[in-house]
C-alpha positions as CSV (number, residue, x, y, z in Angstrom):
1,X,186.5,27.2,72.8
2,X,183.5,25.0,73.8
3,X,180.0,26.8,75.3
4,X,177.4,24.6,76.5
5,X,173.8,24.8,77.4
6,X,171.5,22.3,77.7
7,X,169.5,22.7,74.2
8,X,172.3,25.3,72.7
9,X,175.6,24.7,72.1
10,X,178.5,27.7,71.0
11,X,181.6,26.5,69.1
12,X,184.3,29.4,68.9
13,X,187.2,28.7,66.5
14,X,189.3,31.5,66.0
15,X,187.0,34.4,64.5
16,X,183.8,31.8,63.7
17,X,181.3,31.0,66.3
18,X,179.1,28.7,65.1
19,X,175.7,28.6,67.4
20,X,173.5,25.5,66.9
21,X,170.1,25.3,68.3
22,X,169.9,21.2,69.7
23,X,166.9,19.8,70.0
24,X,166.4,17.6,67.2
25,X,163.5,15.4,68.4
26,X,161.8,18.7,69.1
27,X,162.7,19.8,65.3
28,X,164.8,22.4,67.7
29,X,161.5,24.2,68.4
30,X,162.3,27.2,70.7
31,X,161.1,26.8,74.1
32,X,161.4,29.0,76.8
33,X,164.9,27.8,78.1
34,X,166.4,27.7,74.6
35,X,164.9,31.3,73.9
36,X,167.1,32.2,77.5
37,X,170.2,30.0,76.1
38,X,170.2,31.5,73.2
39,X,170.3,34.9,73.7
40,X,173.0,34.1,75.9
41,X,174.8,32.4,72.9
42,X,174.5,35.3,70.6
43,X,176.1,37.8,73.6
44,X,178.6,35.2,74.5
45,X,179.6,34.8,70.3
46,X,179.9,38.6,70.6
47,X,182.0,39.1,73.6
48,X,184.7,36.8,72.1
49,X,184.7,39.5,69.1
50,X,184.6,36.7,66.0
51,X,183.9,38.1,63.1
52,X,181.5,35.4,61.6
53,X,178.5,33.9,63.6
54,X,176.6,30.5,62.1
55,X,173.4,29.8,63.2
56,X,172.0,26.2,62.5
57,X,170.1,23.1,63.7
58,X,171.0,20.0,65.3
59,X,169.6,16.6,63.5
60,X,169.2,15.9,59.8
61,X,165.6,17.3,59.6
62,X,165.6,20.9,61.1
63,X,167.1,24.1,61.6
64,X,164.8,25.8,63.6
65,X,160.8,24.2,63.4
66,X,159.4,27.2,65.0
67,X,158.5,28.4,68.2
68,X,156.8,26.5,71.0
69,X,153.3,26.0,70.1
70,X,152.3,24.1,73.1
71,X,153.7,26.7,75.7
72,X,152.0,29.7,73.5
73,X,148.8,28.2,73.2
74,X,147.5,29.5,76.8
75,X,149.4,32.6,77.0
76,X,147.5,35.6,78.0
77,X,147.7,39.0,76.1
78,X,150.4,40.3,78.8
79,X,152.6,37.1,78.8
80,X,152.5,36.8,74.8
81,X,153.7,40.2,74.5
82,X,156.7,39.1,76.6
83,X,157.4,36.2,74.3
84,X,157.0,38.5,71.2
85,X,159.5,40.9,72.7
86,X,162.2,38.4,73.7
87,X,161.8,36.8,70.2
88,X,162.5,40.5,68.9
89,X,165.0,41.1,71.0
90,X,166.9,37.7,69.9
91,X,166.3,38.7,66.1
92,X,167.4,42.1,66.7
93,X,170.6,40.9,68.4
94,X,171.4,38.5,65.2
95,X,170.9,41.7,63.3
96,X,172.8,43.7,64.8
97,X,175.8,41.6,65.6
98,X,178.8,43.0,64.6
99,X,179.9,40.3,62.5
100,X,178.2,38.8,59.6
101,X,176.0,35.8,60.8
102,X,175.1,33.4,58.3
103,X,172.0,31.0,58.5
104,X,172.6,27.4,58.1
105,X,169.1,26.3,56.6
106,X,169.4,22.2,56.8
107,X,165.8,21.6,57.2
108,X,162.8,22.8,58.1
109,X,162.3,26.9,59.2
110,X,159.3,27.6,60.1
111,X,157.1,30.7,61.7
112,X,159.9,32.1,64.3
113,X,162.4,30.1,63.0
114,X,162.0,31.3,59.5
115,X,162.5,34.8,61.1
116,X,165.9,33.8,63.1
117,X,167.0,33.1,59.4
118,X,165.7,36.1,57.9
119,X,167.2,38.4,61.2
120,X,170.9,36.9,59.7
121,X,172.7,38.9,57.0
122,X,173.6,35.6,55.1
123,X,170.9,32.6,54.6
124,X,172.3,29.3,53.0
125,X,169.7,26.8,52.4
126,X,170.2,23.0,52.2
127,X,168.0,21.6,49.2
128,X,166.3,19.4,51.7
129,X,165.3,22.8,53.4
130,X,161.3,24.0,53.8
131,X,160.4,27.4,54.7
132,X,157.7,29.3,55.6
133,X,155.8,32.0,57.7
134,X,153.1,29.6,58.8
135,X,151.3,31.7,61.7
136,X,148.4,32.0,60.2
137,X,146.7,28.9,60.3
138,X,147.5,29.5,64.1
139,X,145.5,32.0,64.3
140,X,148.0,34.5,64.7
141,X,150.8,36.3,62.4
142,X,154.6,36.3,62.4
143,X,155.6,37.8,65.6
144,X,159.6,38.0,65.4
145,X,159.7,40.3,62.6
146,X,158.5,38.4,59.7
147,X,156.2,41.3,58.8
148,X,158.7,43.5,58.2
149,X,162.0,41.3,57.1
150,X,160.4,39.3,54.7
151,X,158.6,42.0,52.2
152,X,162.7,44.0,52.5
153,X,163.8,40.9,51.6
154,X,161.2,39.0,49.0
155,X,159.0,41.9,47.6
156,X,155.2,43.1,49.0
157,X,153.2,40.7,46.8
158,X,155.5,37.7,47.7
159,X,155.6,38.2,50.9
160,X,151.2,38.6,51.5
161,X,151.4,35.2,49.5
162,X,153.0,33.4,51.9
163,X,152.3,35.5,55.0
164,X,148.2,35.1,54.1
165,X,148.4,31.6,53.1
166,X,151.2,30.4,55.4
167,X,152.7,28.5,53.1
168,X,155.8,26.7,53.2
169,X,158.2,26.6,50.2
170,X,160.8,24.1,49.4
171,X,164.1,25.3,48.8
172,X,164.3,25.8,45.1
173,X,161.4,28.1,45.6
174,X,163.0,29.8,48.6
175,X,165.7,30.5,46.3
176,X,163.6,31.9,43.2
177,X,161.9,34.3,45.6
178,X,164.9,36.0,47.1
179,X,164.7,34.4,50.6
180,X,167.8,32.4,50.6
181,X,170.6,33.7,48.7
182,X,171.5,29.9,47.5
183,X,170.9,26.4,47.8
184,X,173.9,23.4,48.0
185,X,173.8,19.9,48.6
186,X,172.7,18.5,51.8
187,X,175.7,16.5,52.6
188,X,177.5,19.9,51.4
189,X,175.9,22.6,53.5
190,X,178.0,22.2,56.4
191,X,181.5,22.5,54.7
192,X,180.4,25.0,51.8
193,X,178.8,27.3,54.8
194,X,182.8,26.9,57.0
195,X,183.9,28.1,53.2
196,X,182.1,31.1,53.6
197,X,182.6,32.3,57.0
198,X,186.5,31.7,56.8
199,X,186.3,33.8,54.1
200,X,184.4,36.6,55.5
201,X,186.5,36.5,58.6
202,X,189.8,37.1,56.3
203,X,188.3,40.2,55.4
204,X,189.5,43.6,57.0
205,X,187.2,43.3,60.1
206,X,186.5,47.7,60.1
207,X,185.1,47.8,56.5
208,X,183.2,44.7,56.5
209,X,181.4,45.4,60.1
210,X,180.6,49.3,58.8
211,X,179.6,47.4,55.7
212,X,176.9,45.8,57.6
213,X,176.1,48.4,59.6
214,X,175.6,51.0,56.3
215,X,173.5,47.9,54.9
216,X,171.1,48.2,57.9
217,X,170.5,51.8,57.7
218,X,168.9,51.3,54.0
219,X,166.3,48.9,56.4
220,X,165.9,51.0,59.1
221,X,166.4,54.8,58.3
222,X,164.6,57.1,55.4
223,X,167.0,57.0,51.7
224,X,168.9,59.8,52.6
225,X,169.6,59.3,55.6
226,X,171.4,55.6,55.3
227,X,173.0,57.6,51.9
228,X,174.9,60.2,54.3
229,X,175.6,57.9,56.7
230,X,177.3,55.8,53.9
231,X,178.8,58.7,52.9
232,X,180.3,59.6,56.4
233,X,181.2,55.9,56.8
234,X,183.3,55.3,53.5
235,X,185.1,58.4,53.9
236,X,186.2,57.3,57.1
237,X,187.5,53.9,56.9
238,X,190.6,56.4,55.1
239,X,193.5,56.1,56.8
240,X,192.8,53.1,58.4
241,X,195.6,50.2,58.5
242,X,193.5,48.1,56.5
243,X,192.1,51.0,54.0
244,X,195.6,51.6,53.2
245,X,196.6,47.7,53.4
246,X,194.1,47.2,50.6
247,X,194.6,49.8,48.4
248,X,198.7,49.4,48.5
249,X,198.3,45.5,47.6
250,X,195.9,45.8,44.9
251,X,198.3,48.4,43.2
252,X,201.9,46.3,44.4
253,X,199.8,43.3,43.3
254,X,199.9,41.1,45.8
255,X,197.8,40.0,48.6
256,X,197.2,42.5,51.5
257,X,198.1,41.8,55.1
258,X,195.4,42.7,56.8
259,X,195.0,43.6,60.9
Protein backbone atom coordinates (compact mmCIF):
# COMPACT_ATOMS: atom_id res chain seq x y z
CA UNK A 1 0.00 0.00 0.00
CA UNK A 2 1.18 3.35 -1.51
CA UNK A 3 -0.05 6.93 0.36
CA UNK A 4 0.83 9.96 -1.41
CA UNK A 5 1.01 13.59 -0.62
CA UNK A 6 2.60 16.11 -2.31
CA UNK A 7 5.89 16.56 0.07
CA UNK A 8 5.09 13.21 2.19
CA UNK A 9 4.90 10.02 1.10
CA UNK A 10 3.52 6.55 3.36
CA UNK A 11 4.84 3.18 2.27
CA UNK A 12 2.79 0.33 4.11
CA UNK A 13 4.30 -3.26 3.77
CA UNK A 14 2.68 -5.65 5.83
CA UNK A 15 3.18 -4.34 9.62
CA UNK A 16 5.98 -1.48 8.53
CA UNK A 17 5.05 1.92 7.42
CA UNK A 18 7.72 3.67 6.57
CA UNK A 19 6.82 7.77 6.38
CA UNK A 20 9.42 9.90 4.48
CA UNK A 21 9.32 13.56 4.71
CA UNK A 22 10.22 14.66 0.63
CA UNK A 23 11.48 17.76 0.07
CA UNK A 24 15.02 17.31 -0.58
CA UNK A 25 15.94 20.65 -2.16
CA UNK A 26 14.29 22.21 0.87
CA UNK A 27 16.55 19.76 3.21
CA UNK A 28 12.75 18.50 3.90
CA UNK A 29 12.18 21.59 5.95
CA UNK A 30 8.59 21.44 7.36
CA UNK A 31 6.35 23.82 5.94
CA UNK A 32 2.92 24.34 6.66
CA UNK A 33 1.49 21.76 4.11
CA UNK A 34 4.00 19.06 5.10
CA UNK A 35 3.15 19.81 8.92
CA UNK A 36 -0.80 19.09 7.59
CA UNK A 37 0.50 15.87 5.44
CA UNK A 38 2.23 14.62 7.93
CA UNK A 39 0.13 14.42 10.62
CA UNK A 40 -2.15 12.85 8.28
CA UNK A 41 0.72 10.28 7.57
CA UNK A 42 1.23 9.35 11.13
CA UNK A 43 -2.93 8.75 11.64
CA UNK A 44 -3.02 7.07 8.32
CA UNK A 45 0.29 4.54 9.51
CA UNK A 46 -1.95 4.03 12.58
CA UNK A 47 -5.14 3.18 11.14
CA UNK A 48 -3.66 0.39 9.10
CA UNK A 49 -2.48 -1.07 12.62
CA UNK A 50 1.51 -1.83 11.61
CA UNK A 51 3.38 -2.46 14.22
CA UNK A 52 6.65 -0.52 13.22
CA UNK A 53 6.57 3.13 11.87
CA UNK A 54 10.04 4.68 10.08
CA UNK A 55 10.39 8.14 9.89
CA UNK A 56 13.07 9.48 7.39
CA UNK A 57 14.16 12.04 4.68
CA UNK A 58 14.16 12.09 1.08
CA UNK A 59 17.68 13.07 -0.63
CA UNK A 60 21.18 12.15 0.43
CA UNK A 61 21.71 15.23 2.67
CA UNK A 62 18.68 15.43 5.15
CA UNK A 63 16.26 13.86 7.31
CA UNK A 64 14.40 16.66 8.55
CA UNK A 65 16.53 20.36 8.29
CA UNK A 66 14.12 21.89 10.63
CA UNK A 67 11.08 23.84 10.54
CA UNK A 68 10.22 26.69 8.14
CA UNK A 69 12.21 29.62 9.08
CA UNK A 70 10.97 31.85 6.38
CA UNK A 71 7.14 31.28 7.13
CA UNK A 72 8.03 31.72 11.16
CA UNK A 73 9.85 34.75 10.82
CA UNK A 74 6.60 37.08 10.84
CA UNK A 75 4.45 35.12 12.90
CA UNK A 76 2.64 36.99 15.61
CA UNK A 77 2.52 35.67 19.25
CA UNK A 78 -1.16 34.06 18.52
CA UNK A 79 -0.25 32.36 15.19
CA UNK A 80 3.27 31.01 16.61
CA UNK A 81 1.52 29.50 19.38
CA UNK A 82 -0.56 27.64 16.75
CA UNK A 83 2.58 26.41 14.95
CA UNK A 84 4.08 25.31 18.42
CA UNK A 85 1.02 23.34 19.12
CA UNK A 86 0.62 21.51 15.83
CA UNK A 87 4.49 20.73 16.06
CA UNK A 88 3.50 19.25 19.61
CA UNK A 89 0.77 17.63 18.60
CA UNK A 90 2.80 15.86 15.59
CA UNK A 91 5.60 14.88 18.24
CA UNK A 92 3.12 13.66 20.61
CA UNK A 93 1.45 11.50 18.01
CA UNK A 94 4.98 9.79 17.03
CA UNK A 95 5.11 9.26 20.78
CA UNK A 96 2.35 7.80 21.36
CA UNK A 97 1.90 5.61 18.40
CA UNK A 98 1.19 2.32 19.16
CA UNK A 99 3.92 0.77 17.44
CA UNK A 100 7.56 1.41 17.84
CA UNK A 101 8.69 4.20 15.33
CA UNK A 102 12.20 4.36 14.59
CA UNK A 103 14.00 7.53 13.24
CA UNK A 104 16.01 7.17 10.11
CA UNK A 105 18.76 9.90 10.77
CA UNK A 106 20.51 10.18 7.06
CA UNK A 107 21.46 13.75 7.35
CA UNK A 108 20.98 16.66 8.82
CA UNK A 109 18.20 17.16 12.04
CA UNK A 110 17.96 20.19 13.08
CA UNK A 111 15.74 22.45 15.59
CA UNK A 112 12.14 20.69 14.97
CA UNK A 113 13.51 18.16 13.10
CA UNK A 114 15.96 17.10 15.77
CA UNK A 115 12.75 16.80 17.97
CA UNK A 116 10.59 14.56 15.39
CA UNK A 117 13.63 12.25 16.01
CA UNK A 118 13.79 12.58 19.58
CA UNK A 119 9.50 12.16 19.76
CA UNK A 120 10.45 8.33 18.15
CA UNK A 121 11.20 5.45 20.49
CA UNK A 122 14.12 4.31 18.18
CA UNK A 123 16.82 6.92 16.59
CA UNK A 124 19.35 5.36 14.02
CA UNK A 125 21.79 7.70 12.83
CA UNK A 126 23.71 7.63 9.43
CA UNK A 127 27.45 8.67 10.07
CA UNK A 128 26.99 11.40 7.61
CA UNK A 129 24.18 12.62 10.10
CA UNK A 130 24.38 16.27 12.02
CA UNK A 131 22.18 17.17 14.89
CA UNK A 132 21.35 19.77 16.89
CA UNK A 133 18.78 21.99 18.74
CA UNK A 134 19.86 25.19 17.02
CA UNK A 135 16.93 27.71 18.08
CA UNK A 136 18.83 29.72 19.80
CA UNK A 137 20.72 31.70 17.47
CA UNK A 138 17.08 32.30 16.20
CA UNK A 139 16.24 33.99 18.84
CA UNK A 140 14.00 31.61 20.09
CA UNK A 141 14.20 27.97 21.83
CA UNK A 142 13.11 24.43 20.82
CA UNK A 143 9.53 24.57 20.57
CA UNK A 144 8.41 20.79 19.72
CA UNK A 145 9.54 19.41 22.89
CA UNK A 146 13.23 19.63 22.78
CA UNK A 147 13.26 21.10 26.27
CA UNK A 148 11.96 18.35 27.77
CA UNK A 149 12.94 15.18 25.43
CA UNK A 150 16.37 15.96 25.15
CA UNK A 151 17.57 16.34 29.04
CA UNK A 152 15.23 12.44 29.48
CA UNK A 153 17.15 11.41 26.90
CA UNK A 154 20.99 13.05 27.03
CA UNK A 155 21.38 14.29 30.75
CA UNK A 156 20.73 18.17 32.28
CA UNK A 157 24.26 19.36 31.67
CA UNK A 158 24.30 17.90 28.06
CA UNK A 159 21.41 19.02 27.16
CA UNK A 160 21.93 23.21 28.33
CA UNK A 161 25.20 22.65 26.27
CA UNK A 162 23.71 22.27 23.23
CA UNK A 163 20.29 23.88 23.89
CA UNK A 164 22.42 27.39 25.05
CA UNK A 165 24.89 27.17 22.37
CA UNK A 166 22.81 25.52 19.62
CA UNK A 167 25.20 23.52 18.54
CA UNK A 168 25.10 20.87 16.16
CA UNK A 169 26.93 17.52 16.63
CA UNK A 170 28.05 15.06 14.16
CA UNK A 171 27.14 11.75 14.53
CA UNK A 172 29.82 10.06 16.45
CA UNK A 173 29.07 12.72 19.09
CA UNK A 174 25.37 12.17 18.78
CA UNK A 175 26.12 8.77 19.61
CA UNK A 176 28.59 9.43 22.78
CA UNK A 177 25.95 11.64 24.26
CA UNK A 178 22.96 9.18 24.33
CA UNK A 179 20.97 10.90 21.49
CA UNK A 180 21.07 8.29 18.89
CA UNK A 181 21.21 4.79 20.05
CA UNK A 182 23.81 3.97 17.05
CA UNK A 183 25.38 4.94 14.04
CA UNK A 184 25.95 2.56 10.56
CA UNK A 185 27.16 3.32 7.31
CA UNK A 186 25.51 5.66 5.10
CA UNK A 187 24.96 3.38 2.21
CA UNK A 188 23.77 0.92 5.12
CA UNK A 189 21.19 2.91 6.97
CA UNK A 190 18.38 2.13 4.85
CA UNK A 191 18.67 -1.76 4.88
CA UNK A 192 20.15 -2.10 8.66
CA UNK A 193 16.96 0.29 9.76
CA UNK A 194 14.25 -2.62 7.39
CA UNK A 195 16.50 -5.19 9.74
CA UNK A 196 15.11 -3.64 12.68
CA UNK A 197 11.64 -2.89 12.14
CA UNK A 198 11.05 -6.55 10.66
CA UNK A 199 12.23 -7.63 13.68
CA UNK A 200 10.26 -5.64 16.01
CA UNK A 201 7.14 -6.32 14.00
CA UNK A 202 7.85 -10.30 14.64
CA UNK A 203 7.50 -9.55 18.08
CA UNK A 204 4.18 -10.45 20.04
CA UNK A 205 2.37 -7.14 19.06
CA UNK A 206 0.43 -6.92 23.09
CA UNK A 207 3.69 -7.05 25.05
CA UNK A 208 5.79 -4.91 22.89
CA UNK A 209 3.01 -2.00 22.53
CA UNK A 210 2.35 -2.15 26.57
CA UNK A 211 6.15 -2.21 26.51
CA UNK A 212 6.14 1.12 25.11
CA UNK A 213 3.44 2.38 26.72
CA UNK A 214 5.02 1.32 30.48
CA UNK A 215 8.27 3.00 28.94
CA UNK A 216 6.42 6.38 28.60
CA UNK A 217 4.94 6.48 31.95
CA UNK A 218 8.69 6.55 33.54
CA UNK A 219 8.64 10.15 31.13
CA UNK A 220 5.43 11.33 31.92
CA UNK A 221 4.04 10.12 35.43
CA UNK A 222 5.92 10.41 39.11
CA UNK A 223 8.30 6.86 39.97
CA UNK A 224 5.62 5.20 41.52
CA UNK A 225 3.25 5.68 39.56
CA UNK A 226 4.80 4.30 36.00
CA UNK A 227 6.13 1.37 38.78
CA UNK A 228 2.36 0.30 39.50
CA UNK A 229 1.26 0.73 36.32
CA UNK A 230 4.21 -1.63 35.21
CA UNK A 231 3.13 -3.74 37.74
CA UNK A 232 -0.60 -3.81 36.63
CA UNK A 233 0.59 -4.19 33.01
CA UNK A 234 3.10 -7.27 33.31
CA UNK A 235 0.67 -9.10 35.36
CA UNK A 236 -1.76 -8.80 32.77
CA UNK A 237 -0.26 -9.67 29.57
CA UNK A 238 -0.90 -13.51 31.56
CA UNK A 239 -2.93 -15.49 29.92
CA UNK A 240 -2.63 -13.94 26.75
CA UNK A 241 -2.04 -16.18 23.43
CA UNK A 242 1.17 -14.76 23.08
CA UNK A 243 2.24 -14.71 26.95
CA UNK A 244 1.63 -18.36 26.89
CA UNK A 245 3.07 -18.80 23.21
CA UNK A 246 6.38 -17.48 24.66
CA UNK A 247 6.70 -19.07 27.68
CA UNK A 248 5.70 -22.68 26.19
CA UNK A 249 8.47 -22.27 23.28
CA UNK A 250 11.22 -21.16 25.33
CA UNK A 251 10.68 -24.21 27.61
CA UNK A 252 9.71 -26.87 24.35
CA UNK A 253 12.73 -25.06 22.77
CA UNK A 254 11.67 -24.00 19.83
CA UNK A 255 10.46 -20.90 18.23
CA UNK A 256 7.03 -19.51 19.31
CA UNK A 257 4.17 -18.94 16.92
CA UNK A 258 3.06 -15.84 17.71
CA UNK A 259 -0.62 -14.08 16.96
Amino acid sequence: MDTDWETVSLDIDDDVATLTIDRPDSLNALNTETMDALEEAIAAAEDADVQVLVLTGAGDKAFIAGADIEYMQSLSTEEAEAYATQGHDICRSLETFPGVTIAAVNGYAFGGGCEMALACDLRVASERAVLGQTEIDLGIVPGWGGTQRLPALVGDEVARRLIFFGDRIDAGDAYEHGLVGEVVAHDQLESHVAEMADELAAKPTFALRTAKEALNKYHEAPRDVGLDFERRAWSGLFGTHDQREGMAAFVEKRDPDFE
